[in-house]
Legacy VTK file of the C-alpha trace (Angstrom):
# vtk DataFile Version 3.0
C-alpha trace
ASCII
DATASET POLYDATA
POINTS 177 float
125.450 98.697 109.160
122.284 97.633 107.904
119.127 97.119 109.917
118.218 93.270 110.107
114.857 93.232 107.907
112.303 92.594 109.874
114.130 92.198 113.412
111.774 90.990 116.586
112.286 93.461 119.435
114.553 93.121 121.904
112.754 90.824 124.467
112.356 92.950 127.962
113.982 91.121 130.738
116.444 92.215 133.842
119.227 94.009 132.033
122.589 91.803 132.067
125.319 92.662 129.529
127.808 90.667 127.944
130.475 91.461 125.541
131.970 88.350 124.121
135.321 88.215 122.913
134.316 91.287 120.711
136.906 92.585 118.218
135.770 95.849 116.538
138.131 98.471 113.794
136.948 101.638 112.394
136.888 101.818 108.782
140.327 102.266 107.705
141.735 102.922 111.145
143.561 100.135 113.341
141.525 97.717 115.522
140.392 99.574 119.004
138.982 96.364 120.826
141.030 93.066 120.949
138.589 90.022 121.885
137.204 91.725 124.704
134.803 90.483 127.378
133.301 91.325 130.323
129.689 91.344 131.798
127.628 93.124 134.110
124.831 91.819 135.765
121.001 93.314 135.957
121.364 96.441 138.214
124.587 96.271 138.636
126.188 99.582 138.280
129.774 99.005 136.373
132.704 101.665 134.919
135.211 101.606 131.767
137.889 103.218 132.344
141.054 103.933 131.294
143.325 106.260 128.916
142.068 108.253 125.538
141.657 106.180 122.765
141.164 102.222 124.065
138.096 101.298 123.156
135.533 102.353 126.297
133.329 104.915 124.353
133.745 102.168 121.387
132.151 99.669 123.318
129.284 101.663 124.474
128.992 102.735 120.440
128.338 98.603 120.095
126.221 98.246 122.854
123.845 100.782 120.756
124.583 98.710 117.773
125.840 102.318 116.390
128.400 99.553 114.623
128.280 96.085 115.062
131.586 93.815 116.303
133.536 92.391 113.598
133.555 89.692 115.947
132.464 88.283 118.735
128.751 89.179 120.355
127.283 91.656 122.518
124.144 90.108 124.400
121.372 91.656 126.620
120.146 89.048 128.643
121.407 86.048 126.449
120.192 87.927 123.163
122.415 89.038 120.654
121.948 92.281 119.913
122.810 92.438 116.313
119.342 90.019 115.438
117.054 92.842 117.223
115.880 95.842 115.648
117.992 98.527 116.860
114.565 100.873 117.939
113.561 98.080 120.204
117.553 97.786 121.524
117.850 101.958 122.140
114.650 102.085 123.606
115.862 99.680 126.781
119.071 100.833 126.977
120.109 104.112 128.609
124.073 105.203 129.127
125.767 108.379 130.758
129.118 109.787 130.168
131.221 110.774 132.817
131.545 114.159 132.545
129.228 115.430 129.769
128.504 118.832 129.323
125.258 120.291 129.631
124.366 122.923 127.326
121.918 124.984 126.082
121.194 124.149 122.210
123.216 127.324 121.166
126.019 126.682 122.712
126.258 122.902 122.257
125.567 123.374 118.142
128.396 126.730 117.803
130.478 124.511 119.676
130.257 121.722 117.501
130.554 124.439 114.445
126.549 123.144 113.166
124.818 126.034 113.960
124.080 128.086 110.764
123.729 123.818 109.195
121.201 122.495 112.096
118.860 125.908 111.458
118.547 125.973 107.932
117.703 122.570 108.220
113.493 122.519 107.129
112.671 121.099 110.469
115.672 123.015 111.891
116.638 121.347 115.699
113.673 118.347 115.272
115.180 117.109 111.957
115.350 113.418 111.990
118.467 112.687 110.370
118.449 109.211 110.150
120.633 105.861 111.019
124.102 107.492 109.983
122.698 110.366 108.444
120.799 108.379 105.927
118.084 111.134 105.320
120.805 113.975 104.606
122.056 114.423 101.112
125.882 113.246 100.660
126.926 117.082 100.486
125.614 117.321 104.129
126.905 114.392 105.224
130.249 115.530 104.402
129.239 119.132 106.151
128.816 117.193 109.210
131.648 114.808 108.862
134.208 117.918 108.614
132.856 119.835 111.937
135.622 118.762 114.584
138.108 117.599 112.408
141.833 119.235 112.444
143.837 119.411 109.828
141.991 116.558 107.620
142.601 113.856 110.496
139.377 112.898 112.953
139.383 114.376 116.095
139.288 111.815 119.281
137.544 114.102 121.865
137.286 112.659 126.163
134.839 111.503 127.305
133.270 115.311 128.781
133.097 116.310 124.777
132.478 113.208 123.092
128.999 113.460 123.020
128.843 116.787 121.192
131.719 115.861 118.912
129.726 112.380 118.006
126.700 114.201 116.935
128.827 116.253 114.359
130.545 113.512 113.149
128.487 110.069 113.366
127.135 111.226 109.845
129.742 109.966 107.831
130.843 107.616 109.985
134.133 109.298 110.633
134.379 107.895 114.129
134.531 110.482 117.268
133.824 107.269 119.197
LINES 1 178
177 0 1 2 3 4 5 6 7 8 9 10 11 12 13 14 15 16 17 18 19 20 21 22 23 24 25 26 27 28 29 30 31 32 33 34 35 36 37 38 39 40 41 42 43 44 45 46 47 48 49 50 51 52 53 54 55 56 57 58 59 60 61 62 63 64 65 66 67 68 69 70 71 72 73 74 75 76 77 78 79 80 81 82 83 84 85 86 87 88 89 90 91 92 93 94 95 96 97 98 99 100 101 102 103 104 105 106 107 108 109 110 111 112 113 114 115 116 117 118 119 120 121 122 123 124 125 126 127 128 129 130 131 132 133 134 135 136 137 138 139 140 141 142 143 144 145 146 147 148 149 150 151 152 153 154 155 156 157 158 159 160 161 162 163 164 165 166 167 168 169 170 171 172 173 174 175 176
């Protein structure tokens, strides 16, 4: 997903979120969202719920423009996010997981099978990686993409390990989401 060239920041106003019949697939992988919509108003506290694999970590993936919708919109008070440059959009925006684990840096990179990877790095744990991994060579990419699968087929981790799995995997795009 390609940054829009040029994109004005992300206008600061009260907060309210809108999804707008948003349809969104994975690369080669079935749809996860079906037209969805729903809102939440400025300071309004809201959940997604539901069972593995519909679409709620998804949605919070497109509300950080991590991917964009293959249809529909996701707006921040009446802007669509896609036309904003996604440093303006992350900087405003701030989600939590139910459930996430909090680990020291060890434990969360042997976990995620990175370790010996994230400290040979040249700026070892402060390496900026890039949008999707863009500053890694392929080879790496693919290191990264590989942690937390099984058996050649992507992992889809809850909601308590997602994060950890997602920052193994978002490299490639491979999902995790």
């Amino acid at each position: 997903m390609p940054e829009v060239a040029d994109a004005p920041a992300l206008r600061p106003g009260p907060g309210a979120v809108v999804f707008d019949a948003v349809r969104f697939a994975y690369p080669q992988d079935a749809p996860v969202l079906h037209e969805v919509s729903f809102g939440a108003a400025a300071g309004q506290t809201i959940a997604l719920v539901g069972a593995t694999r519909v679409g709620k970590s998804t949605a919070m993936a497109l509300l950080q423009r991590l991917w964009d919708p293959d249809q529909g919109t996701v707006r921040i008070d009446r802007q669509n996010i896609s036309g904003v440059s996604r440093d303006s959009l992350r900087a405003a925006i701030g989600l939590e997981f139910q459930g996430s684990p909090v680990l020291n840096r060890s434990a969360a990179l042997r976990l995620a099978q990175a370790e010996k990877f994230v400290l040979a790095m040249p700026e070892g744990l402060v390496t900026v990686v890039g949008e999707r991994g863009g500053n890694l060579s392929g080879g790496q990419r693919v290191g990264c993409g590989d942690r937390g699968r099984s058996g050649g087929r992507t992992s889809r981790p809850d909601a308590g390990s997602h994060q950890l799995y997602y920052r193994a995997s978002a490299f490639d795009g491979a999902g995790g989401l």
